[in-house]
N, C-alpha and C positions, 0 to 999 in steps of 0.2 A: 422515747428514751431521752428523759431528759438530761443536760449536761455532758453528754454524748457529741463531738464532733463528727460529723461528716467526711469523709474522705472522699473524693474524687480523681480516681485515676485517669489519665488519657496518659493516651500512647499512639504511635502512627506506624504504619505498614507501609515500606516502601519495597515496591517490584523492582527489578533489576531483571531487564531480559537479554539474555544472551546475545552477544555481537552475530551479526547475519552472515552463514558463509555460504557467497554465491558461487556454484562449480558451473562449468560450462557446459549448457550453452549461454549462461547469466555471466554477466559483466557488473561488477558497482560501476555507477553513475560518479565521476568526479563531482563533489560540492559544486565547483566553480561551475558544470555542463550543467547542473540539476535546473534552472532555471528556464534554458530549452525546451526541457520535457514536461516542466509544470505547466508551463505558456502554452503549446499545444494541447495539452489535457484541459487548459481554464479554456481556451478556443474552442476546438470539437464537443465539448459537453455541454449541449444544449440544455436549455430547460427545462424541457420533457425527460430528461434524463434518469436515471436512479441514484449519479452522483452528481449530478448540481448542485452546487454549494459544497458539495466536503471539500478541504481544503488538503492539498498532499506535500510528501517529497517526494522527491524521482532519487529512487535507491540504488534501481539494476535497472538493465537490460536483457534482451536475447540478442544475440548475434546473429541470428541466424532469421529473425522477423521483427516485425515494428512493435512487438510486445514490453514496457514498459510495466517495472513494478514500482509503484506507488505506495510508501506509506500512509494513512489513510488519519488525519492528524485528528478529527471529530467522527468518528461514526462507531458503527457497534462491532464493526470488525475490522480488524489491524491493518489489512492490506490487499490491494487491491491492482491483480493485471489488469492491463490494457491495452488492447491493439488499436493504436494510433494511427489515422490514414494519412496521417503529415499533408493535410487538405489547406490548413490554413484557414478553415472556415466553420464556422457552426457547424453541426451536422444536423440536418434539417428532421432525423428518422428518429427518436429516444431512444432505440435500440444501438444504436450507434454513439460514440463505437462500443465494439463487443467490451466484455469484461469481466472477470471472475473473482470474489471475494473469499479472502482466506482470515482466520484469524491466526494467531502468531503460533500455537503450537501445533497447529496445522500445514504449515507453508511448505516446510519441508519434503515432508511425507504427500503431499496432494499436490504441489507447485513443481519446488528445484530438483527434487530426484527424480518423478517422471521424464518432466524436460531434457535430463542429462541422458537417463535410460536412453529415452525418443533419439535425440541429438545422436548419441554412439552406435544409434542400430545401426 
């Protein structure tokens, strides 16, 4: 078609995910604390690991155990518990430490409500 211009639309899609509400037995992690819980996370996960090399924030806590939730900044799911053995040291085992991966519109429903359920029985 000749003398016909071309049109090119673009446009961009931006997510916006809702703010995280932790009920207890979760705590948010203060910014300022988050470094803490990255440091031992970059510590105890070994190489042989499943998450070596992702890179996180430390969001929450349990109060009630060494379970830290992890935003999970590269991988294919949003977030990531973790029971930390506050060892200070590699953990020599890839199963170690334990860990459970959620993605974001999952967390709730599979992560914070059971927890709270568990926590109040």
């Amino acid at each position: 078609m000749e003398g016909r211009s071309s049109v090119l639309s673009t446009f961009a899609i931006t997510i916006v995910k809702t703010p995280l509400q932790l009920v207890t037995p979760w705590e948010p992690i203060d910014p300022a604390m988050a470094t803490k819980f990255e440091d031992e996370y970059a510590t105890e996960i070994g190489k042989g690991h499943p998450l070596y090399g992702v890179p996180v924030r430390a969001i929450g806590r349990r109060i009630d155990r060494d379970d830290v939730l992890f935003e999970l900044l590269r991988h294919l799911c949003d977030y990531a518990v973790v029971h930390l053995a506050w060892s200070g040291r590699e953990e020599s085992d890839p199963r170690w430490p334990s860990f459970e991966l959620f993605l974001d519109e999952e967390l709730m429903e599979k992560c914070i409500r059971p927890a709270q359920e568990e926590y109040e029985a």
